[in-house]
N, C-alpha and C positions, 0 to 999 in steps of 0.2 A: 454778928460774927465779924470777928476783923481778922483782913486776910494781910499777910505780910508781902509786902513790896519784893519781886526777885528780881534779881539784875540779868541783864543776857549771859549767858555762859557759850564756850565753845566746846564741841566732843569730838575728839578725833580715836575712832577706833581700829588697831590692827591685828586680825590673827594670826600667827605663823602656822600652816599645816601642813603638816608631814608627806601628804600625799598628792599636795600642788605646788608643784614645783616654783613658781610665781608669787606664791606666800612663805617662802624659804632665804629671802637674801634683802640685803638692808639698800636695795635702790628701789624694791617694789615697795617698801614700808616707807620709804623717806616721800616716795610721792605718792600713795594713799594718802601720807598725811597733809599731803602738802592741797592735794584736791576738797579732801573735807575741808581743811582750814579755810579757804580759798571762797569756797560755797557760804562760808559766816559771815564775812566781812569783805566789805568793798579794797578797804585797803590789803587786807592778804591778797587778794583777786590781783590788784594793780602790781604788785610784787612778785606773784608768778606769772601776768601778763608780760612782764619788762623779762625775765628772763625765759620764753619765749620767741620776744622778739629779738634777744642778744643773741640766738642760734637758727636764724635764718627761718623764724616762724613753724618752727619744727622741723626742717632741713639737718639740724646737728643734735646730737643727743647732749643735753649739758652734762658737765662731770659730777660725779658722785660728792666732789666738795661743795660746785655750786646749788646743787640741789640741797645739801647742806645751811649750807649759806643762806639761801633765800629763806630755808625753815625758823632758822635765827631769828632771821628777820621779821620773818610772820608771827611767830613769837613775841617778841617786842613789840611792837606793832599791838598788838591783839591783848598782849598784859593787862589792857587795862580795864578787862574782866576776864573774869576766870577763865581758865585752859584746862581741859581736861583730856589727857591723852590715855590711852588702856592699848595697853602690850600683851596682849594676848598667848597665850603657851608659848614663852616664850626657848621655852626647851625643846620645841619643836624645831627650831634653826638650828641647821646642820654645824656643827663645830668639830666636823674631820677633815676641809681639806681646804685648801687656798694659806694664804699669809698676807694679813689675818682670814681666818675664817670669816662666813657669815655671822655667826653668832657672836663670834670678839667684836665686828665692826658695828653691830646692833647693841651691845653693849656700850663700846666706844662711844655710840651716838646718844646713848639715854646719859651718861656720864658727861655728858657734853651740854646737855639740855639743863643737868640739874646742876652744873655747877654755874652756869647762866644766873640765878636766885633770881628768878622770875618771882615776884613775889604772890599772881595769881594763876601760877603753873603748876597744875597734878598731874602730877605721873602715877599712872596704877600698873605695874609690870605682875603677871601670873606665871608662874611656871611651876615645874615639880622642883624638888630640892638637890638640883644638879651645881654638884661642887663650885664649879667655875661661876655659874649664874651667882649663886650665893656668896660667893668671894666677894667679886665686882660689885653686888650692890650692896649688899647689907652696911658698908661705909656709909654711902648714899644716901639711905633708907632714914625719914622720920618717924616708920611708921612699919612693921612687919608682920604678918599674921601667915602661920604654918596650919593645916589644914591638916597634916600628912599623920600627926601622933593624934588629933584628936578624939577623943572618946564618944563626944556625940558623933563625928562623922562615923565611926566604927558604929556604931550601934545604930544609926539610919541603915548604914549599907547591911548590917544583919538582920534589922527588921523588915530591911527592902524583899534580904533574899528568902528570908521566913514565909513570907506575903506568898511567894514565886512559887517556891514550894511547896506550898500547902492548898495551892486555890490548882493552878496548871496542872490539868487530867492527864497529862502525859508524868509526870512526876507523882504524883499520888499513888501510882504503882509499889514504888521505892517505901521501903521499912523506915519507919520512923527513926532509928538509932543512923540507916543513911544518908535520911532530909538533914538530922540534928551538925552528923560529922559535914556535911557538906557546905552547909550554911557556915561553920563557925571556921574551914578552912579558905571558902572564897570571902569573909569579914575580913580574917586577919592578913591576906596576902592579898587582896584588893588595892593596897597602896593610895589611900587614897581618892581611889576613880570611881 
């Protein structure tokens, strides 16, 4: 059996959630990312070491540019095997209040990443099919897959709810004509989730 040679790759993962407020705005995502990265490679390390030490060792908060800045950098740096970043719901970040929002300036920053043509750089961004997200990247995008019309995920979720239905002794009470309407109203208004 012959096993094929793989090269080191790096994963840097973010999710935005709605209900932590700390996974909501694009300086807690810029340094998640910057800590994973960071933990791959000696040189990403030495790169957010130096701008630690440019702010008094942790005494000053860097700016949101230079935290920026040094991701660039770790980026380049690190190009020269694969990157793999995942953005996780990213419709989860709030886009009602500041100038920019959170979610324009997380936007800003994935736009910023990929117009970089890192040539070993993925970006995987997840979200539901919110205008503005979809505006923004889909220029971007090499690559897009919508979840949200698909017919098999509709028919998992109504053969999920079928299952639910028919087995759970609390619901086996209910008239079959009401399991049938039930199931085929939380299929079609499930939205995908």
């Amino acid at each position: 059996m012959a096993f094929r040679k793989t090269r080191p790759a790096s994963l840097a993962y973010f999710y935005f959630d709605f209900r932590d407020e700390d996974k909501q705005n694009v300086r807690n995502f810029v340094t998640s990312l910057l800590v994973q990265l960071s933990a791959h490679s000696n040189s990403c390390c030495d790169i957010l070491s130096r701008v630690y030490s440019e702010h008094g060792n942790g005494a000053q908060q860097p700016s949101n540019g230079v935290l920026t800045s040094c991701l660039k950098k770790m980026l380049t740096v690190a190009a020269e095997h694969p990157v793999y970043i995942i953005v996780d719901a990213l419709d989860e970040c709030p886009d009602s209040s500041g100038m920019p929002t959170q979610r324009e300036a997380v936007l800003d920053l994935v736009e910023v990443l990929v117009r970089q043509h890192l040539p070993n750089l993925h970006i995987c961004v997840t979200s539901r099919p919110e205008i503005d997200i979809k505006t923004r990247l889909e220029p971007l995008a090499s690559t897009a897959v919508s979840l949200h019309d698909e017919s098999g995920q509709k028919k998992y979720i109504s053969d999920y709810m079928s299952s639910v239905m028919y087995s759970d002794r609390k619901l086996q009470r209910l008239r079959d004509e009401d399991k049938k309407l039930a199931v085929e109203l939380l299929s079609e208004r499930a939205d995908g989730m």
